[in-house]
N, C-alpha and C positions, 0 to 999 in steps of 0.2 A: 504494500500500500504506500501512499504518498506522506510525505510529511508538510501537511499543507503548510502549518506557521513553525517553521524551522525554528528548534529553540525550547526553551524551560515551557514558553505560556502556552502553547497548544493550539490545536487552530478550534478547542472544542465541541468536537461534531456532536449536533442532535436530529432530533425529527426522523432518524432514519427509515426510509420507505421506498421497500422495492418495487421497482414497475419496468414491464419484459423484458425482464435480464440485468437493468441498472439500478444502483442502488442510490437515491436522492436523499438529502440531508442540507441542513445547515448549517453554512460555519465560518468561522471569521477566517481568516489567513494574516489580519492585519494591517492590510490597506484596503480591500473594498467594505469592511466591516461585514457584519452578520447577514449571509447573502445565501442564496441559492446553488447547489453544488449536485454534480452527479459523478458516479464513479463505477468503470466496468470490473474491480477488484484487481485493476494495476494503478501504477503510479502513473503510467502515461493517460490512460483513462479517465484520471480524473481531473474532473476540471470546473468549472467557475462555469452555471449557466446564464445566469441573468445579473445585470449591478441595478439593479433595480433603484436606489437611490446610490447616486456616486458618490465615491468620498467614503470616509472612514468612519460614518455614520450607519448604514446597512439600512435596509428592509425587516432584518429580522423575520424571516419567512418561519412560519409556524403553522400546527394544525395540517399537517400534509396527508391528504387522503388521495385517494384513489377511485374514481368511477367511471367507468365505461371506457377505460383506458387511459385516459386522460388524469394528469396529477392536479389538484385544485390543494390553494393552500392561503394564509390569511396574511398579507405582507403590510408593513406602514409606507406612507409617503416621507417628504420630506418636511412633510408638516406632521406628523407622528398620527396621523388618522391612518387607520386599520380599512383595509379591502380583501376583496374577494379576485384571486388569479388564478389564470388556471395555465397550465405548462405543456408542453410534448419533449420538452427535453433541449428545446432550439433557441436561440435570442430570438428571430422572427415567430415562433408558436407560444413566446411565454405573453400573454397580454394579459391586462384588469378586464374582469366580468363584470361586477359592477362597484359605483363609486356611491358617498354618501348615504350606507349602512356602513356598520361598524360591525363588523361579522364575527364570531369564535364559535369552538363545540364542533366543527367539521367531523362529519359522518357520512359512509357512502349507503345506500340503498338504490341498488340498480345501476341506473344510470343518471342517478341522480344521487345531490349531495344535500342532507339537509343539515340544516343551523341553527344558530341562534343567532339573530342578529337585531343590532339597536335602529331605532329611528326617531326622530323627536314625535311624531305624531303619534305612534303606538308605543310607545317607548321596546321594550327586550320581549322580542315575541319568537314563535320559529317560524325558521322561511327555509327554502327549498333552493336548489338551483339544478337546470342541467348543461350548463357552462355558454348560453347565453343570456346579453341583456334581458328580453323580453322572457324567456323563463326562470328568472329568478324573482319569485315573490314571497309573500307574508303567506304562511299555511292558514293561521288563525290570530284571531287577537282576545285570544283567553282571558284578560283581561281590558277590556272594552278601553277606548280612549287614552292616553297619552302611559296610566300606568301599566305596570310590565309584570308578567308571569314569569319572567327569569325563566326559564326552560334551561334545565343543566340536564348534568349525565347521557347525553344521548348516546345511544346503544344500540346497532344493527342487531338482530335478532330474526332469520329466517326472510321473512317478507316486511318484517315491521321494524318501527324504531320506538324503543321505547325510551323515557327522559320522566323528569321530575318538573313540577310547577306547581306556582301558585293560580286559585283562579277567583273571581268574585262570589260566583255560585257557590263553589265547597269551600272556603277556606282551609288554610293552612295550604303545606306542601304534598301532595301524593303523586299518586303512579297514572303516567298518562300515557299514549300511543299514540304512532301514525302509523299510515301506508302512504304517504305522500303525495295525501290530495288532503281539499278542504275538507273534506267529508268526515274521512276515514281518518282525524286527527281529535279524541275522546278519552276521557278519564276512564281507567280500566277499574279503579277501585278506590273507595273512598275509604281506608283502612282506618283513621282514626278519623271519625266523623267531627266535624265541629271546625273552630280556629283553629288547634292544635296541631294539624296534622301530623302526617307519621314519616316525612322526612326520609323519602327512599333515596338512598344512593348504592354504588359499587357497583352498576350493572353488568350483568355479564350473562349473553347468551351459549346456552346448549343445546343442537338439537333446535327445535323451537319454544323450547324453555328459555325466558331468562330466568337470573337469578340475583338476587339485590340483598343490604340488609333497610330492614327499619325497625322502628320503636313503638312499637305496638302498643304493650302493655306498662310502658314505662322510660324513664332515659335510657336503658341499654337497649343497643341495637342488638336483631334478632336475624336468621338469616331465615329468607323470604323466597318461594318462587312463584312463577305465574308464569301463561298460556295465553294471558291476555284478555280473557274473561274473568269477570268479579268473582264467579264461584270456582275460577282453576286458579286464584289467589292464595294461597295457602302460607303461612309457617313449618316450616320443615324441620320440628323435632324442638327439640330444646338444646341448644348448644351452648356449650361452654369450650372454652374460654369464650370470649367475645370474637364475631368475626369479623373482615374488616381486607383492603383488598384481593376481591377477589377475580382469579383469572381462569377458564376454562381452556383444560387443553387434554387431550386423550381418553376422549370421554366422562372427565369427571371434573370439578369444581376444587383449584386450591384455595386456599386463602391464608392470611396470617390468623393465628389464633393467640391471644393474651389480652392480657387486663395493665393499665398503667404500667406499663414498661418490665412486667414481670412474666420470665418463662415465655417471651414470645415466639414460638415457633411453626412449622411448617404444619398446614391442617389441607385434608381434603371431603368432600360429598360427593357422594353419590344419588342426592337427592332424597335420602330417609336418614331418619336417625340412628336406628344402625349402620348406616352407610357412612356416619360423618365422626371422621378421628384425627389424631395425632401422627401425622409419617412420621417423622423423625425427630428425635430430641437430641440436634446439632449438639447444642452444648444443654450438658445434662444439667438439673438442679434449679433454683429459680433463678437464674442468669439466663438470658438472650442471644439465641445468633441472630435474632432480629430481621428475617429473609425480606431484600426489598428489589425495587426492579422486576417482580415476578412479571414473565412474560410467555406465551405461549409458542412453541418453535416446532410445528408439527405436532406428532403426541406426546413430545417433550416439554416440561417447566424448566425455562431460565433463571435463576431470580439469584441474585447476592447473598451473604451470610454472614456472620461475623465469627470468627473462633478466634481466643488470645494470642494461639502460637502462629497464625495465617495473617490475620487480618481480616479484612473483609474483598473478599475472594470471587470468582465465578461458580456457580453452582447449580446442576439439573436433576429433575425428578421426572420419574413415570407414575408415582404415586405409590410407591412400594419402599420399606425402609433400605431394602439392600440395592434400590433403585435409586440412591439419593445420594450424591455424591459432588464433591468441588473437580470440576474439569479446568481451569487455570488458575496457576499464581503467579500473575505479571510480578510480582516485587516479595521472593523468598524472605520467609519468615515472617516475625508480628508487624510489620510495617501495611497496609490496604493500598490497592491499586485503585479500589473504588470502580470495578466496572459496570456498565449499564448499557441501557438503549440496543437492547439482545435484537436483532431483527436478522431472519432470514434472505436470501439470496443466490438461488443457483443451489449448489455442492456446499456452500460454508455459511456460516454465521459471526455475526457482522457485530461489534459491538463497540464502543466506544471506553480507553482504559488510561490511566497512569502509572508507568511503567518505573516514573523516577526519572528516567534516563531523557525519551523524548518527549515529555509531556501528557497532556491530554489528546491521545490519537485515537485512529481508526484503527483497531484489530479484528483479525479474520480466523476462526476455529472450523477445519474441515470437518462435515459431517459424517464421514466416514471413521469418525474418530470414536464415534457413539456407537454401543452394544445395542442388542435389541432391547425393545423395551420388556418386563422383566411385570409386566399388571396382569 
């Protein structure tokens, strides 16, 4: 790989998101600042696609999804207002889709990417786009007139998207959906009736399950699934420790499990309560390896760890204890490399580390380096 900002500071790569064959990310080098980048996992391959704002200021491109082929992502002007662009990978195919919404929350469904974006008049509603002017609009305005439902979490799920809001009718925060029209965008469940609401977050589809937690019966969150009907709504068992992100990958539901910074470790579901345990206790006793970055890589989990004599390392599960193991240590011994931003690409896996040596770069881990999975 390349060493974009030659040097201790790194060129910081994020966003990473593969599309046919290349892998696109953000990242400064130091002179166009935080810009648009694509790379075919050489050095020659990689390169600078767009300076979207010149100078040492950047774009800062974030929110990089993927739909219908086309890379759509949220970059600022030179006046620090937030838009909507969308990329082929070319300086002539990267242009703005539209201008004056303030757009984040990028998620693909279909061919289409929906958001949440601001506008003075509806204030924070969701809207849609399929990477022109004219089909990028407001889906709803859940909350009538200038004030905003905030719509967060949104979350591809099968054919839907599901996300969190507030709205005039039900108060508080719950669980709402689209299919990306006006129609087919409605509260799936009013779980804690009243103002209060029940505050879903963490979504995460399986199957055409998602899965979320909330706060049903109380402040602790609870882990929750649904189908998207009020009566396929359910709580799924009683869990303890507390759960909290959660990522699906090989069939089944990780998450972190702990309470206030004690014994936080690596938890998975299979959707029942007997189905939902403890994988691994990294570091045994009430002390933390703390798994963060959890990410999905085929029917593999990516996620970080912390152990005293490592640091805080690379590390993959199938969902099995003997399936749960650190596959790099950029920096031998208790010192942490701190890796992240796991994304797939071709034959390897692609991640963002600090090595000590050159900074915060791009590293690549062959996937022919992993056993089979062992679930």
């Amino acid at each position: 790989m390349d060493d974009i900002a030659p040097g201790l500071a790194g060129s910081d790569p994020q966003e990473l998101t593969p599309v046919g064959g290349l892998l696109y990310f953000s990242a400064d080098d130091g002179v166009h600042g935080r810009e648009l980048w694509k790379s075919d996992g050489t050095a020659a391959g990689t390169r600078l696609v767009e300076d979207n704002v010149p100078g040492p200021q950047g774009s800062a491109p974030r929110s990089l999804t993927v739909a219908d082929g086309k890379l759509f992502y949220v970059a600022v002007n030179a006046s620090y207002d937030a838009e909507l662009w969308k990329s082929d990978g070319t300086r002539g195919g990267t242009t703005r889709v539209k201008e004056g919404v303030a757009p984040w929350d990028l998620v693909a469904l279909g061919r289409l990417v929906i958001f949440t974006a601001y506008d003075p008049e509806t204030g924070s509603e969701l809207w849609r786009s399929n990477g022109t002017r004219a089909g990028t609009y407001r889906l709803a305005d859940l909350v009538p007139g200038p004030g905003s439902a905030n719509p967060i979490f949104l979350t591809a799920v099968g054919d839907k998207v599901y996300f969190a809001a507030f709205t005039t009718e039900f108060g508080g925060r719950e669980l709402f959906v689209t299919d990306g029209t006006s129609a087919g965008t409605r509260l799936v469940k009013d779980i804690v009736p009243g103002d209060e609401g029940s505050y879903p977050e963490g979504f995460v589809g399986l199957g055409d399950t998602v899965y979320f937690t909330a706060t049903s019966t109380g402040p602790t969150p609870e882990l929750w699934k649904s189908n998207g009907t009020a009566a396929g709504t359910v709580r799924v068992g009683t869990v303890s420790p507390v759960p909290f992100s959660l990522v699906a990958a090989g069939g089944q539901v990780f998450f972190r499990g702990g309470a206030d910074g004690v014994d936080v470790e690596l938890w998975r579901t299979q959707g029942t309560a007997s189905g939902t345990r403890r994988v691994k206790d990294i570091v045994p006793g009430p002390e933390s390896s703390d798994p963060q970055d959890m990410t999905a890589v085929g029917d593999w989990l990516f996620f970080t760890a912390f152990q005293a004599d490592t640091g805080r390392e690379a590390w993959r599960s199938d969902g099995t204890e003997a399936g749960t193991v650190r596959v790099a240590e950029l920096v031998p011994g208790p010192l942490s490399s701190y890796p992240g931003g796991f994304t797939r690409s071709g034959s390897r896996v692609y991640f963002a580390g600090d090595d000590t040596v050159t900074g915060d770069e791009l590293w690549a881990l062959p996937l022919a380096c992993l056993p089979p999975s062992r679930k």
